[in-house]
TIBA-399649 format. One line per 10 residues: number of its first residue (from 0); their letters; for each residue x, y, z of C-alpha. Coordinates in steps of 0.1 Angstrom, whole numbers, plus 5000, padded with zeros to 4 digits. Each point is the difference from the previous one (the first is absolute). Layout:
BEGIN
NUM	A	X/Y/Z; ...
// end
This chain:
BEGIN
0	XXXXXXXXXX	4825/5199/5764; 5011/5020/5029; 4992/5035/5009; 5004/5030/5024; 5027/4984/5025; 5013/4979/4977; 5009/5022/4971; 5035/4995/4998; 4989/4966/4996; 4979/5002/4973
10	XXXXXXXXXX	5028/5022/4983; 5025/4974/4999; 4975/4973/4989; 4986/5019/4972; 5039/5005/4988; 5013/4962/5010; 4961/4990/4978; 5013/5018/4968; 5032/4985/5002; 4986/4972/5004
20	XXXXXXXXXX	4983/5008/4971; 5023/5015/4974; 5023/4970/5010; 4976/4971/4985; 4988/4995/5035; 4961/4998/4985; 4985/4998/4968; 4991/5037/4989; 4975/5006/4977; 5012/5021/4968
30	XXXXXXXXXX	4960/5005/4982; 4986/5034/5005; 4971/5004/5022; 4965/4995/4981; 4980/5029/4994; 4983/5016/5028; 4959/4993/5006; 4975/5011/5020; 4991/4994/5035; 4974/5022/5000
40	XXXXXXXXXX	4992/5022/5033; 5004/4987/5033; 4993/5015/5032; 5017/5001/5032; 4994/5000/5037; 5019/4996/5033; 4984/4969/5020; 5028/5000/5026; 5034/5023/5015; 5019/5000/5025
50	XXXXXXXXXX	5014/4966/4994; 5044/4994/5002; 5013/4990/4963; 4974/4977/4986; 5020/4975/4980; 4972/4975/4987; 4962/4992/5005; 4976/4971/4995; 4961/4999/5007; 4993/4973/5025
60	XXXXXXXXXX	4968/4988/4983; 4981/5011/5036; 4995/5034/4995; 5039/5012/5010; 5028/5012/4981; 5035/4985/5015; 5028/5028/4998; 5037/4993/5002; 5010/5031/5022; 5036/5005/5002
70	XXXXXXXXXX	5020/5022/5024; 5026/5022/4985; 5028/4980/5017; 4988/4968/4988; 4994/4990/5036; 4966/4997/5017; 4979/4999/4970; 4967/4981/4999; 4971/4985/4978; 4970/5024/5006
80	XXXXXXXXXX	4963/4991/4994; 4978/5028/4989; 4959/4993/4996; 4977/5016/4979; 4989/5019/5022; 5033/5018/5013; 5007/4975/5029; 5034/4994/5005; 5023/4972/5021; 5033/4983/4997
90	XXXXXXXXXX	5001/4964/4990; 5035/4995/5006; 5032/5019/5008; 5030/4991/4976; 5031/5018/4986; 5002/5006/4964; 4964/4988/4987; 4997/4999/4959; 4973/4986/4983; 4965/4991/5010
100	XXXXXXXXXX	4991/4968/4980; 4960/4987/5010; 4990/4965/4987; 4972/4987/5017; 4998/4999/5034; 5039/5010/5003; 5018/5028/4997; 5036/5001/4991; 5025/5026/5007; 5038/5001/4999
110	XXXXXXXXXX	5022/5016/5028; 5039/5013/4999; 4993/5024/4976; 5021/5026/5023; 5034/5026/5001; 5012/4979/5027; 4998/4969/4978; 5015/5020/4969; 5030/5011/5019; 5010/4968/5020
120	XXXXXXXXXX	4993/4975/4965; 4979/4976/5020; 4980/4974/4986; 4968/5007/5033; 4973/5006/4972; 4970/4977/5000; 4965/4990/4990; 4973/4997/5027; 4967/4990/4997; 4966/5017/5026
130	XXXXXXXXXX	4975/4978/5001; 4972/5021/4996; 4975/4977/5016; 5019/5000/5034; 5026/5022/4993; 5030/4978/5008; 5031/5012/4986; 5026/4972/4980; 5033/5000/4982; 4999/4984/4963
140	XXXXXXXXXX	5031/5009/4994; 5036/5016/5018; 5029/5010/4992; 4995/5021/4973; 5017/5029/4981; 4982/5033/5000; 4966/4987/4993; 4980/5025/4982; 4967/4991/4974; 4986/4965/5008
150	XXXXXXXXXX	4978/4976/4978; 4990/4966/4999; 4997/4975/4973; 4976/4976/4995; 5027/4972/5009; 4992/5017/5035; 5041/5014/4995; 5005/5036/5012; 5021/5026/4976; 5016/5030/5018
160	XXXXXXXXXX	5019/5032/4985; 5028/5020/5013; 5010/5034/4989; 5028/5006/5022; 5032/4978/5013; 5022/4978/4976; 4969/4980/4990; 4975/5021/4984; 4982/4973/4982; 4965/4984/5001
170	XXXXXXXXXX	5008/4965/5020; 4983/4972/5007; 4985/4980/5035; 4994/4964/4997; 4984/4982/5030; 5013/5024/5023; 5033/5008/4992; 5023/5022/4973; 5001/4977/4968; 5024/5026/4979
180	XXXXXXXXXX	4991/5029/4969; 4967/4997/4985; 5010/5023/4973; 5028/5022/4991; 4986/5034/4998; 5017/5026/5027; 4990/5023/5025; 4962/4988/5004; 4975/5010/5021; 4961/4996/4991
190	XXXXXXXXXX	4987/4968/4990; 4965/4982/4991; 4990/4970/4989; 4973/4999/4973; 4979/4968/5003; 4978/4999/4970; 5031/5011/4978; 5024/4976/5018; 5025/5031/4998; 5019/5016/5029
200	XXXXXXXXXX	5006/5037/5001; 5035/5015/5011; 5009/5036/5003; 5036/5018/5001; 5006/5025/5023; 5041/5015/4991; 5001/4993/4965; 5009/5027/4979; 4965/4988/4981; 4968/4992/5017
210	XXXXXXXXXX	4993/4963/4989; 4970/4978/5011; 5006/4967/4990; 4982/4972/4993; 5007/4963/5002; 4979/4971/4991; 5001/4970/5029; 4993/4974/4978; 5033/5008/4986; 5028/5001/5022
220	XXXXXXXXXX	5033/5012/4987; 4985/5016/4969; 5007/5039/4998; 4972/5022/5012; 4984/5027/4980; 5009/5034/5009; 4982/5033/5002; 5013/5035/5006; 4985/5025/5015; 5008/5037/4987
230	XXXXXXXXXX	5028/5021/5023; 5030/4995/5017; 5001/4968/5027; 5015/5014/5029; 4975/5033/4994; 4969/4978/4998; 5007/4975/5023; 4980/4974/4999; 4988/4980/5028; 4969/4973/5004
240	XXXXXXXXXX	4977/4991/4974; 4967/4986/4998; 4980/4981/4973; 4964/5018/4996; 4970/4980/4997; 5003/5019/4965; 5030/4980/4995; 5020/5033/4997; 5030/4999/5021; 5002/5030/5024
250	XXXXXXXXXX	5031/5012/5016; 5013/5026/5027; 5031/5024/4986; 5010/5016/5035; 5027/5022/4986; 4978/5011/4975; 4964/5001/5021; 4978/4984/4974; 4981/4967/4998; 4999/4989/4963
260	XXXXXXXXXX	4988/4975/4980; 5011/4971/4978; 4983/4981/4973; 5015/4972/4994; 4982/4987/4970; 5015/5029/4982; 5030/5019/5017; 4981/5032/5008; 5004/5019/5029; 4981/5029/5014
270	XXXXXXXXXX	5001/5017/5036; 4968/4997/5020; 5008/5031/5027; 5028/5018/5007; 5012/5025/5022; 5000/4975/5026; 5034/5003/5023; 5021/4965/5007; 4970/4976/4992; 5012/4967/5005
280	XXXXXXXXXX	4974/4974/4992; 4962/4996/4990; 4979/4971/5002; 4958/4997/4988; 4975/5006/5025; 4988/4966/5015; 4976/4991/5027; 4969/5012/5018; 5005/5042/5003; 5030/5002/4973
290	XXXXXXXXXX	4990/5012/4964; 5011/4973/4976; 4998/5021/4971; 5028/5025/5018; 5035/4998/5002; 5012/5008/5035; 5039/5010/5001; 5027/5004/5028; 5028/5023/5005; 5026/5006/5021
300	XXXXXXXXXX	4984/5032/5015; 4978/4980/5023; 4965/5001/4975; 4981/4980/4983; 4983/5015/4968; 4970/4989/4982; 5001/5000/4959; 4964/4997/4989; 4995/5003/4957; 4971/5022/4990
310	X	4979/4984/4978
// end
């Protein structure tokens, strides 16, 4: 998702998603939300401001939280390192950063997630990978449409999501290069991968209903399992998605400014905090200095919040 400059963007995505939509372009889920539960209280604080759009984050395992810190143009963004103790630097300029993905001693991002690359239809997106041992910078993959969420599967194949352009699907990267659709479902933008359920999450962003879906690896081609969230998709919209050490997926609705949560065993959702403006992902402390027990969230006002359950 795109905001402040690039409203008129968003606009016509969100109404080219629901056709998309309403036109069999993605599975939609007919069931009725499960009943609401609990999340119980949690509290909130403001660890850092000032920041451009914050798209993604991922906790480098070192102590520092990388921050994909777009400009409103798209152009002369950057992926941002912030410590636990307030220290900030740039790790690397790019246009367009998206998702943060940390696996060992790599960090992932994806670039091209921009107006300029919207309005001209080019295919400049791409993975790259910081080596966070000497900080050299690599491509994985280029070439790319829109590249938004990012995961990996334990083939060592990358999955990205697109929720704007005339592919908004989640697709798949096989030894460096785009290998086609993963899956079917439209206008997608967060995405996790679940290792001890073997289950990737996906979230819609332009639907007319919110839908996480889920989608067992060990069974490719075989429809996923779909959950919807309560309200309208383009009023929520939802954007990345984490899986808690709970095993609770957690997810970002940056139209609607809540973080809630989904159990999967079960269908029921419930919203952890609201009242928190154009949040756009969250991600589980991790790290020396980062509370693992707290959810720390994005948005496209420049902060980064701090969601800490009272017990």
């Amino acid at each position: 998702m795109r905001i402040r400059g690039n409203v008129a963007v968003s606009a016509l995505t969100a109404l080219t998603g629901m056709a998309l939509t309403l036109t069999g372009g993605a599975p939609i889920a007919t069931a009725d939300p499960a009943p609401a539960a609990s999340c119980g209280n949690w509290s909130r604080s403001v660890v850092a401001s000032g920041y451009n759009m914050l798209e993604g984050l991922g906790f480098d395992g070192r102590g520092g939280l990388l921050l994909s810190d777009q400009s409103a143009s798209g152009v002369g963004g950057a992926i941002r390192r912030l410590d636990a103790g307030g220290a900030r630097s740039t790790v690397t300029m790019v246009d367009g950063p998206g998702a943060v993905l940390v696996s060992g001693d790599t960090a992932y991002y994806v670039s091209g997630l921009s107006l300029p690359s919207v309005l001209s239809g080019k295919t400049d997106g791409a993975i790259k990978a910081i080596d966070l041992d000497t900080g050299a910078i690599s491509t994985v993959a280029a070439n790319l449409r829109l590249p938004n969420g990012l995961a990996q599967l334990p083939s060592g194949d990358f999955v990205f999501t697109s929720d704007m352009g005339p592919e908004q699907r989640v697709s798949l990267v096989r030894n460096g290069s785009y290998a086609g659709p993963f899956a079917a479902l439209t206008s997608t933008n967060g995405v996790s991968y679940d290792a001890e359920r073997r289950r990737l999450f996906v979230s819609t962003t332009f639907d007319p209903v919110t839908t996480i879906a889920m989608y067992d690896i060990d069974r490719p081609g075989a429809d996923p399992t779909l959950f919807t969230l309560p309200g309208f998709g383009p009023l929520n919209g939802g954007d990345d998605l984490t899986v808690g050490p709970d095993g609770n997926v957690y997810l970002a609705l940056s139209i609607g400014g809540k973080v809630v949560r989904l159990d999967p065993s079960t269908g029921a959702s419930c919203t952890v905090a609201d009242g928190l403006p154009l949040t756009t992902a969250v991600e589980f402390g991790s790290g020396p200095g980062w509370d693992p027990n707290a959810l720390y969230a994005t948005s496209y006002l420049g902060t980064v919040t701090k969601l800490t359950r009272q017990t």
